[in-house]
MARBA-3410 file (N, C-alpha, C, O; in Angstrom, 1 decimal):
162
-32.9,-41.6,-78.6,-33.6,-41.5,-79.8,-35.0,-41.0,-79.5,-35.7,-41.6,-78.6 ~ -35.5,-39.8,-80.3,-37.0,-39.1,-80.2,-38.3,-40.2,-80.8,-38.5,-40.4,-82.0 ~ -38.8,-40.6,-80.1,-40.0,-41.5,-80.7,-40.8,-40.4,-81.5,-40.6,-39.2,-81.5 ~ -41.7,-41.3,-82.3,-42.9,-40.3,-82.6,-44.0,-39.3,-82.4,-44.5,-38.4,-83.1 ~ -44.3,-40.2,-81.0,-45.4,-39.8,-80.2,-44.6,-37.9,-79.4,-45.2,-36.8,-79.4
-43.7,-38.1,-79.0,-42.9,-37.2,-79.0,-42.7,-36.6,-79.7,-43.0,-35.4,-79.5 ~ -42.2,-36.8,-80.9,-42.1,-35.5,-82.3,-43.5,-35.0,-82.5,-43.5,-33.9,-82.9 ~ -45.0,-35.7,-82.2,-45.8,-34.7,-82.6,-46.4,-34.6,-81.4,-47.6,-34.2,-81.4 ~ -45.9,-34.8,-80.1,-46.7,-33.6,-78.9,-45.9,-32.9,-79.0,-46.2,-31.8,-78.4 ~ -44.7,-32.8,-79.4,-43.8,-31.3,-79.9,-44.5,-30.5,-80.9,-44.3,-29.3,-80.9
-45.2,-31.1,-81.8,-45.4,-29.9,-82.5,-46.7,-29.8,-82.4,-47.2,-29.0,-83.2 ~ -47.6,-30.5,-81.4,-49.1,-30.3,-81.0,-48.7,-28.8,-80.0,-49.2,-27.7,-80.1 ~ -47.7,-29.1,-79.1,-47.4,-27.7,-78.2,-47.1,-26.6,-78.8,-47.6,-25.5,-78.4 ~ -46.0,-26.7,-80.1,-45.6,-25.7,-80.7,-47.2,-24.9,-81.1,-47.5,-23.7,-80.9 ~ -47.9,-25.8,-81.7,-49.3,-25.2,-82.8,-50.1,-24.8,-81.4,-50.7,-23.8,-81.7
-50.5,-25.1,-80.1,-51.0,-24.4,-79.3,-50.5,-23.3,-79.2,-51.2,-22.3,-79.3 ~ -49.1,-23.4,-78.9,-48.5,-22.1,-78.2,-48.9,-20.4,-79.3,-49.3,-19.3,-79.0 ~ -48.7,-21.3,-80.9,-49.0,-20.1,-81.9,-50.5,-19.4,-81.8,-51.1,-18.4,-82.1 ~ -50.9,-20.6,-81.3,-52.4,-20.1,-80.9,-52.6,-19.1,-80.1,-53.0,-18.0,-80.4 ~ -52.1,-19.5,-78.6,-52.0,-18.8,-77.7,-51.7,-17.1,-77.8,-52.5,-16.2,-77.6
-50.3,-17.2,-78.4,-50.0,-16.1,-79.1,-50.7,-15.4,-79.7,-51.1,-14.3,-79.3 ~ -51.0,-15.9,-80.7,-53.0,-15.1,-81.5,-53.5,-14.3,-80.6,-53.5,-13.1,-80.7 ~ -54.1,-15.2,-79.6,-55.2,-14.3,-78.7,-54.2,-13.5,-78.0,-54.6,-12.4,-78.2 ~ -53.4,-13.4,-77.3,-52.3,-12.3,-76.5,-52.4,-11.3,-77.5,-52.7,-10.1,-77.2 ~ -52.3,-11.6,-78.8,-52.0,-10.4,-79.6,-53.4,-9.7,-79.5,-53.6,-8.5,-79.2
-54.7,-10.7,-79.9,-56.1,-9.9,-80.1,-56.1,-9.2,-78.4,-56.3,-8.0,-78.4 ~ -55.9,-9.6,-77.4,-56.0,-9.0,-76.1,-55.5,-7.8,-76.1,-56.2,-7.1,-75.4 ~ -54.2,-7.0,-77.0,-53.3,-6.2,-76.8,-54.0,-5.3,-77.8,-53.7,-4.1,-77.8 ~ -54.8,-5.7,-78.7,-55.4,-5.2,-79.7,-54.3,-5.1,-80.8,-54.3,-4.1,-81.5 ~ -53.3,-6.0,-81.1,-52.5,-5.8,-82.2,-52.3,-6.5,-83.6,-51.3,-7.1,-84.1
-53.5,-6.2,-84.0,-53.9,-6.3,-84.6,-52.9,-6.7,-86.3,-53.6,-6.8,-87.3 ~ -51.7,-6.8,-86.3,-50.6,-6.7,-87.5,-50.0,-8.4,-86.8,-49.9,-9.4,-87.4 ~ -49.6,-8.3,-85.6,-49.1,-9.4,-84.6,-50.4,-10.6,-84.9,-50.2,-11.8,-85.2 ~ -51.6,-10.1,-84.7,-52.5,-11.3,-84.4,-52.3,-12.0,-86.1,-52.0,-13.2,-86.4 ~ -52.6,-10.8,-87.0,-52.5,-11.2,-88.2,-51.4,-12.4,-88.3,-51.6,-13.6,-88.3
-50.4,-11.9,-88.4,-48.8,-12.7,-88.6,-48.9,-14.0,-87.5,-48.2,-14.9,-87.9 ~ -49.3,-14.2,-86.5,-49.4,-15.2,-85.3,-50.4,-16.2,-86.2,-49.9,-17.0,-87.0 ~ -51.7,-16.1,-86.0,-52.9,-16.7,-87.0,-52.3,-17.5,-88.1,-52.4,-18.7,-88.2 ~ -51.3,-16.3,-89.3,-50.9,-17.1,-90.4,-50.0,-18.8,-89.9,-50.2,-20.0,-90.0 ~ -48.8,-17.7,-89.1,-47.8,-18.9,-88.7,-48.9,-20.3,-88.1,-49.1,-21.3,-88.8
-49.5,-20.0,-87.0,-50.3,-20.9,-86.6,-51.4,-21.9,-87.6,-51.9,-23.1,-87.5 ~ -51.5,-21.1,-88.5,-52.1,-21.5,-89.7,-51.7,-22.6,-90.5,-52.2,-23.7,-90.8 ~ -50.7,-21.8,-91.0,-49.2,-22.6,-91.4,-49.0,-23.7,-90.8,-49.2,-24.6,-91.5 ~ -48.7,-24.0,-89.6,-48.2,-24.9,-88.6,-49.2,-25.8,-89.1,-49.2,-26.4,-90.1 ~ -50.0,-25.7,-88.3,-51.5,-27.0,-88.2,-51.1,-27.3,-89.0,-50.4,-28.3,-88.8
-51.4,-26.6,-91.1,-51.7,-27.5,-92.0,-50.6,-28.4,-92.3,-50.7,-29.5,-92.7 ~ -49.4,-27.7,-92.1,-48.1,-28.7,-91.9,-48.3,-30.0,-91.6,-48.3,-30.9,-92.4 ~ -48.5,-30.1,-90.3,-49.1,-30.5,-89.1,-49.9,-32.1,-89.7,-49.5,-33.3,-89.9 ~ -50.9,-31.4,-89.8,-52.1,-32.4,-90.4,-51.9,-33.0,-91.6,-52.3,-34.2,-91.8 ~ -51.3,-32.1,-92.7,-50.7,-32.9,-93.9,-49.6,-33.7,-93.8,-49.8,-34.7,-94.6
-48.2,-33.8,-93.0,-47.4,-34.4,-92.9,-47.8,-35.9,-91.9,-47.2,-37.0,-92.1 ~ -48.8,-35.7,-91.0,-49.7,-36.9,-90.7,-50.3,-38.1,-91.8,-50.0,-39.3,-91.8 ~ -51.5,-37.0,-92.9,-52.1,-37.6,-93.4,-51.0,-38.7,-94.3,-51.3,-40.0,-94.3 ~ -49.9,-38.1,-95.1,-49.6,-38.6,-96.1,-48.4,-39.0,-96.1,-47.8,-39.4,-97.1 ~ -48.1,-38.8,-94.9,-46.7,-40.1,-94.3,-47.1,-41.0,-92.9,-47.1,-42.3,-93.0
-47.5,-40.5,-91.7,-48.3,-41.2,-90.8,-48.7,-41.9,-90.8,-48.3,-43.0,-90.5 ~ -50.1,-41.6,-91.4,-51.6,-42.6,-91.4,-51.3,-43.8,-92.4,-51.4,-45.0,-92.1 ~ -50.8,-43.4,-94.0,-50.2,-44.7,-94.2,-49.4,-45.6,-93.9,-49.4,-46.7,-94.3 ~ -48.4,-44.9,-93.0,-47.6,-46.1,-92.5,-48.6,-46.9,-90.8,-48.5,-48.1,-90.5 ~ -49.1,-46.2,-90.4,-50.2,-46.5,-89.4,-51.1,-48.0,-89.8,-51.5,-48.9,-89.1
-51.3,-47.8,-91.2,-52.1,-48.5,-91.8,-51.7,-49.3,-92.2,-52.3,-50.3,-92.3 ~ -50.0,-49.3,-92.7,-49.8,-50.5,-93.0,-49.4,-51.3,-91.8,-50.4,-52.0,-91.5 ~ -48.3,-51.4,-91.0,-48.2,-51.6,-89.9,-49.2,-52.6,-89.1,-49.0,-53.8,-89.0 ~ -50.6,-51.8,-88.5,-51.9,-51.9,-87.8,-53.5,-51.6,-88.8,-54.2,-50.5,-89.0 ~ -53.6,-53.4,-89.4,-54.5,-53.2,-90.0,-56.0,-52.7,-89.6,-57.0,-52.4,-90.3
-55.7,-52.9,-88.1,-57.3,-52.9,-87.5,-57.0,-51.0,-87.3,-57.3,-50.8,-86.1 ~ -56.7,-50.3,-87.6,-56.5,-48.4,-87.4,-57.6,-47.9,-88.5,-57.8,-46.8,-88.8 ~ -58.1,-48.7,-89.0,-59.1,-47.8,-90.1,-59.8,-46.9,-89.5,-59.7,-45.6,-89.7 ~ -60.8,-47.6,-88.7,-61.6,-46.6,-88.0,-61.0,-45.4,-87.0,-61.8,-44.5,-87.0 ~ -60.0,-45.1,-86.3,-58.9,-44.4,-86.1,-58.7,-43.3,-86.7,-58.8,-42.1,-86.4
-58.3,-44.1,-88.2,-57.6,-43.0,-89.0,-58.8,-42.2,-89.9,-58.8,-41.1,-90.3 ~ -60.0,-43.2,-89.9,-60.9,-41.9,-90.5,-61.5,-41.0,-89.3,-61.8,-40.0,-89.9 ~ -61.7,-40.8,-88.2,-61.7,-40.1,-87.2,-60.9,-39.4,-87.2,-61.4,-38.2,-87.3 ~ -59.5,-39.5,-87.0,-58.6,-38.6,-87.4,-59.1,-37.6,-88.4,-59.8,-36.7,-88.2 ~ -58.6,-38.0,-89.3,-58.8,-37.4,-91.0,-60.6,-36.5,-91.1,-60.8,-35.3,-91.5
-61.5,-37.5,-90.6,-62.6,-36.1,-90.3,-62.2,-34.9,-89.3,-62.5,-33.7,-89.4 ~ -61.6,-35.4,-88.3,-61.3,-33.9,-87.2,-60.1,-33.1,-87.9,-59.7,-32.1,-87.4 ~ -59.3,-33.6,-89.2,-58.5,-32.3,-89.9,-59.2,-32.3,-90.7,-58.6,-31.7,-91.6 ~ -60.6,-32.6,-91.2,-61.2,-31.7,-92.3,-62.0,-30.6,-91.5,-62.1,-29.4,-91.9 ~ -62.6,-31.0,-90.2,-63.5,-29.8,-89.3,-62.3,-29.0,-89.0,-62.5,-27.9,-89.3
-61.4,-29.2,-88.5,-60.1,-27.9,-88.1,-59.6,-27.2,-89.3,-58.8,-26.5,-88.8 ~ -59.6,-27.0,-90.9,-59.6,-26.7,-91.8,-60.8,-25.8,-91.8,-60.6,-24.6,-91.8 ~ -62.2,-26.2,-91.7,-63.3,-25.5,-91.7,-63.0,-24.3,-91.0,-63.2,-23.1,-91.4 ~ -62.6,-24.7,-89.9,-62.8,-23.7,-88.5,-62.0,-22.8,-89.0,-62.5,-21.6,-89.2 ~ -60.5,-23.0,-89.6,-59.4,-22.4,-89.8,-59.9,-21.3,-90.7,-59.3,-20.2,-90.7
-60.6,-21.5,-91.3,-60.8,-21.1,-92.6,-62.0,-19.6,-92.4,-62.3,-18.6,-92.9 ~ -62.3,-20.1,-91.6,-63.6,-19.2,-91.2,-63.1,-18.3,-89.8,-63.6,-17.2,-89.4 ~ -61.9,-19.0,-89.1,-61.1,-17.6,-88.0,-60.3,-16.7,-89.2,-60.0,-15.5,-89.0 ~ -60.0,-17.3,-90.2,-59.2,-16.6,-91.1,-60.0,-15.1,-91.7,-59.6,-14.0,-92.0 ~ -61.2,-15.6,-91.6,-61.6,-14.1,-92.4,-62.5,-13.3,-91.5,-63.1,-12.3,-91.9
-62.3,-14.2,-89.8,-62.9,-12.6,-88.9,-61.6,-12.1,-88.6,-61.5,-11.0,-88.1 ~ -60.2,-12.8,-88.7,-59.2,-12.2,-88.4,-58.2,-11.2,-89.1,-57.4,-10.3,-88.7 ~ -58.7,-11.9,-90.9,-58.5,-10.7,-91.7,-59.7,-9.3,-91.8,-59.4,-8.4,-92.5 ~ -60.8,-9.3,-91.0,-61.6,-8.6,-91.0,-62.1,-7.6,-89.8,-63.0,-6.7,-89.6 ~ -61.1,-8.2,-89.3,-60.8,-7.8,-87.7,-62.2,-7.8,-86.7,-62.5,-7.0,-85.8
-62.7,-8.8,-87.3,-64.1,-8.8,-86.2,-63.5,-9.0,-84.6,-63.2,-10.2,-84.4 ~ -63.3,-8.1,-83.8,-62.8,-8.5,-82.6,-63.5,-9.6,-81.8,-62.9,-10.6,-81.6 ~ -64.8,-9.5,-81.5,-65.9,-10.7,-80.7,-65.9,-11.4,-81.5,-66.3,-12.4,-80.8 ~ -65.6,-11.8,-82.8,-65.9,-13.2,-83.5,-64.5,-13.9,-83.5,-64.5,-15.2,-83.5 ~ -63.7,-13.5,-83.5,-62.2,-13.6,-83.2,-62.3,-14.4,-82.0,-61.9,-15.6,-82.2
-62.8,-14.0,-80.5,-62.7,-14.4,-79.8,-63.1,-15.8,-79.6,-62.8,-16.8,-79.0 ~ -64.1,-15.3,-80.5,-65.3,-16.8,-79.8,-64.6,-17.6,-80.7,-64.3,-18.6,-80.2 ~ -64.3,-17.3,-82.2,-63.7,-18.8,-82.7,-62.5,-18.9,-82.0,-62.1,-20.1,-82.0 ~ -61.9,-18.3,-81.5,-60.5,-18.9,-81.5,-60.8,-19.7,-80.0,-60.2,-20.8,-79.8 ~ -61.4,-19.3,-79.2,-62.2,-20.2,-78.2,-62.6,-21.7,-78.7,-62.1,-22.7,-78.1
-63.4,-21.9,-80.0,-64.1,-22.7,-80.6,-62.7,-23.3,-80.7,-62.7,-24.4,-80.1 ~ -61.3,-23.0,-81.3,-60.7,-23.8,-82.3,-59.8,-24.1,-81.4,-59.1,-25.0,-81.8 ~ -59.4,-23.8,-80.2,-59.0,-24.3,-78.9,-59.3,-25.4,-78.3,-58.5,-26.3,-78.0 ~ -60.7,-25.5,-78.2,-61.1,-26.5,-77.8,-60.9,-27.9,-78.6,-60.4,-29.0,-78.4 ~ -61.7,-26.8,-79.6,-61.4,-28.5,-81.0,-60.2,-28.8,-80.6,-59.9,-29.9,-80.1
-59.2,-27.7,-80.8,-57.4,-28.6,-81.2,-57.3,-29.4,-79.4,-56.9,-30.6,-79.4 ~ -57.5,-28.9,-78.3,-57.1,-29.6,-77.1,-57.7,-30.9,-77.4,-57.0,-31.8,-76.9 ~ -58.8,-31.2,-78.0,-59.7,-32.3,-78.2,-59.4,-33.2,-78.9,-59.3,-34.4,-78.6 ~ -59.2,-32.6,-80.1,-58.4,-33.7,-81.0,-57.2,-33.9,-80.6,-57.0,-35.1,-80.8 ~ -55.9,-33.3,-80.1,-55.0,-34.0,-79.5,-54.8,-35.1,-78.9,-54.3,-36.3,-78.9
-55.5,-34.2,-77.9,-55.9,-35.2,-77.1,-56.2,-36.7,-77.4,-55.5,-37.7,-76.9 ~ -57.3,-36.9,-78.0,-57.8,-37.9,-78.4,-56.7,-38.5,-79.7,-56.4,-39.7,-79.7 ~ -56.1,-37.7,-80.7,-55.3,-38.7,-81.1,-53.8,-39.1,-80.7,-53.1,-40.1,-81.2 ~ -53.4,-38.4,-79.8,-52.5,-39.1,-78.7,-53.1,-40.6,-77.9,-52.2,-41.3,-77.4 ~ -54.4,-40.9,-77.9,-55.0,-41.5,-76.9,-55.0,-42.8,-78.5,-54.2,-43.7,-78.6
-55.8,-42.5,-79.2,-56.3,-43.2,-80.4,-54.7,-44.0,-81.2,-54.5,-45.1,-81.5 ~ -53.8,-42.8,-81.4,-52.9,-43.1,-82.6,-51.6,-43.4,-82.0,-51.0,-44.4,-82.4 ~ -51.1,-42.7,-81.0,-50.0,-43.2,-80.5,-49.9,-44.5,-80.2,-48.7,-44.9,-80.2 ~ -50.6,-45.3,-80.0,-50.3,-47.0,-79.7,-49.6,-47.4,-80.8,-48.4,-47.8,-80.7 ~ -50.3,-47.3,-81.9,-50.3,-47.5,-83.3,-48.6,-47.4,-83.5,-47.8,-48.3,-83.7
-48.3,-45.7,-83.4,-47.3,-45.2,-83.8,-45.9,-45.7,-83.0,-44.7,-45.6,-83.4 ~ -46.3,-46.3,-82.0,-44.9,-46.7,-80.8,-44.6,-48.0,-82.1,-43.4,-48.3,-81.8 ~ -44.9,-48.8,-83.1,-44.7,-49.9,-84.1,-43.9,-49.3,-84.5,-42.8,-49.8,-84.3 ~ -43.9,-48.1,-85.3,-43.1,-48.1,-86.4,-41.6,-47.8,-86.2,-41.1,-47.9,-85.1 ~ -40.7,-47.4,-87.4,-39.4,-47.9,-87.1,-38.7,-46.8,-87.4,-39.3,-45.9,-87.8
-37.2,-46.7,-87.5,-36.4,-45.5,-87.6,-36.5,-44.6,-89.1,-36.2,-43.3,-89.2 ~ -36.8,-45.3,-90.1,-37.5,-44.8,-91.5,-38.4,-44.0,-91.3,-38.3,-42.9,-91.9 ~ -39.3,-44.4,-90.4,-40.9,-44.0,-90.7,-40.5,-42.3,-89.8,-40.7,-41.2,-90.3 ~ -39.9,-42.5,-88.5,-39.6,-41.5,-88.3,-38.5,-40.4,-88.7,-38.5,-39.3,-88.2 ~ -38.1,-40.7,-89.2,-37.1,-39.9,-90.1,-38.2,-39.4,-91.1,-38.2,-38.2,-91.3
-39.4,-40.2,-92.0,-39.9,-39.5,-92.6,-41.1,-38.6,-92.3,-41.6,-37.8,-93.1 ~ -41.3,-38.7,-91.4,-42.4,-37.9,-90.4,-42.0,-36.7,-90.2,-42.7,-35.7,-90.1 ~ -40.4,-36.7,-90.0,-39.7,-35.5,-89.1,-39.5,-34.1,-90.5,-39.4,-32.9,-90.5 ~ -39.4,-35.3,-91.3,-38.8,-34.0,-92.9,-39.9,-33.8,-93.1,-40.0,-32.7,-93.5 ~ -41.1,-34.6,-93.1,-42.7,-33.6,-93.7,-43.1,-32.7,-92.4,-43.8,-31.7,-92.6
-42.8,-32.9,-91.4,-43.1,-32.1,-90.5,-42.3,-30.6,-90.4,-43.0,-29.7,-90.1 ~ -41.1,-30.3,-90.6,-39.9,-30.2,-90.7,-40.5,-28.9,-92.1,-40.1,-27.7,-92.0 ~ -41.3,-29.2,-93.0,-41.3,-28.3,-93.7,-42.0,-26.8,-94.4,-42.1,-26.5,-95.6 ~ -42.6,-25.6,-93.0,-43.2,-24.6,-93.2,-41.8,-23.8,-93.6,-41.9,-22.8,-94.3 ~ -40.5,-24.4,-93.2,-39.5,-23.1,-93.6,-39.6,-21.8,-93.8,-39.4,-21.1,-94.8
-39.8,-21.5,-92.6,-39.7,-19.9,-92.4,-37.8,-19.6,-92.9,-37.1,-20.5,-93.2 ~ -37.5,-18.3,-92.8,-36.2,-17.8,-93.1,-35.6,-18.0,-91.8,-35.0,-17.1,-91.3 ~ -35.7,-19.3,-91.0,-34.4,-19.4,-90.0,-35.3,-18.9,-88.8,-36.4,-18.4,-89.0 ~ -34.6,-19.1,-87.5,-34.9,-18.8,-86.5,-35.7,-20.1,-85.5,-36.0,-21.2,-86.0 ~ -35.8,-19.8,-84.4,-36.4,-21.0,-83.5,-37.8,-21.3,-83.9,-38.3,-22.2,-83.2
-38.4,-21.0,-84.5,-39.8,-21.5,-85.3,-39.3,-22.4,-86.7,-40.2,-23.0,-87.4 ~ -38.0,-22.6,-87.0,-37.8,-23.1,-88.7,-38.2,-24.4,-88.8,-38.2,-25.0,-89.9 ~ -38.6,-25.1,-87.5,-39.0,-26.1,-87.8,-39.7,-27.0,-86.5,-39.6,-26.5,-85.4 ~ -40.3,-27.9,-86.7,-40.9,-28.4,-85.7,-40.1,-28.7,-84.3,-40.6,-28.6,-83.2 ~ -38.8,-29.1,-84.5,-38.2,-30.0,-83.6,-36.9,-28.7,-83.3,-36.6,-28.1,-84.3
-36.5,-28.5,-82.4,-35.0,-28.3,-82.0,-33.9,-28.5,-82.5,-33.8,-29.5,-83.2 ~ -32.9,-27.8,-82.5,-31.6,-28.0,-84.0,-30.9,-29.3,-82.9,-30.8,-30.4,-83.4 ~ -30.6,-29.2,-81.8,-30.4,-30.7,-81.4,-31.2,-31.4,-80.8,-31.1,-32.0,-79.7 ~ -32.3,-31.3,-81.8,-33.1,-32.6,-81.2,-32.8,-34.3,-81.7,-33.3,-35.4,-81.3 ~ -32.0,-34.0,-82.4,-31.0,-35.5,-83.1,-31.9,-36.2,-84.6,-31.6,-37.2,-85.2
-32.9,-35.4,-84.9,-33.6,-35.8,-85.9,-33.6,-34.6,-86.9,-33.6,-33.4,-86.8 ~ -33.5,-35.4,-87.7,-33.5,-34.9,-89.2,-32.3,-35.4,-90.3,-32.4,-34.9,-91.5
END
């Protein structure tokens, strides 16, 4: 059975890797690729961070009453990675090459950081909860629905969840 802490360093790796991809594409100068990489990656995160906020953190909370401070820490580092997001979005629709770089540097960092730290912060938390909670984690995570293919969703077709 997939714990949780595992279903989202799966899809903490997936949303790096889309990252990664990003800048390979701005390196190559391809500029239609970086576009389409950025969105997906885009996509991903807010997946990502919404399917957290509003199935996770509440069950986090109910569970482990002492996570308050936790989960607002959390919840401010997806309002600053929103910001960020938001603002690589329009040197990337604008094709500013050097500003491209430097945020996507910037939003690197952030994302290694915040994983990091909420792997460190939230996973304790999350090893509580029970076969429900991750089943429900896996269908909010579960839903950018691209048309098929090895991106259609966070987890692996046999990864035994869903």
């Amino acid at each position: 059975m997939i714990s949780i802490p595992i279903l989202l360093s799966t899809g903490h790796r997936l949303i790096n890797a889309l990252l990664m991809e990003t800048q390979a594409a701005f390196d190559e100068g391809a500029w239609a690729a970086a576009q389409g990489s950025f969105a997906e990656f885009a996509l991903r995160l807010e997946t990502h961070m919404s399917a957290e906020e509003s199935v996770l953190f509440p069950r986090i909370a109910a569970h482990s009453p002492d996570s308050d401070a936790e989960l607002a820490q959390c919840r401010r580092e997806h309002e600053n990675l929103r910001a960020q997001i938001q603002t690589a979005a329009t040197a990337v629709d604008t094709r500013e090459r050097a500003r491209c770089y430097e945020l996507m540097a910037q939003l690197s960092d952030a994302l290694s950081r915040h994983f990091r730290d909420e792997e460190k912060r939230l996973y304790p938390f999350a090893e509580t909860m029970d076969e429900d909670d991750l089943d429900a984690l896996a269908r909010a995570l579960d839903r950018p629905g691209d048309e098929g293919g090895p991106r259609d969703g966070v987890l692996p077709a046999d990864s035994g969840v869903h």
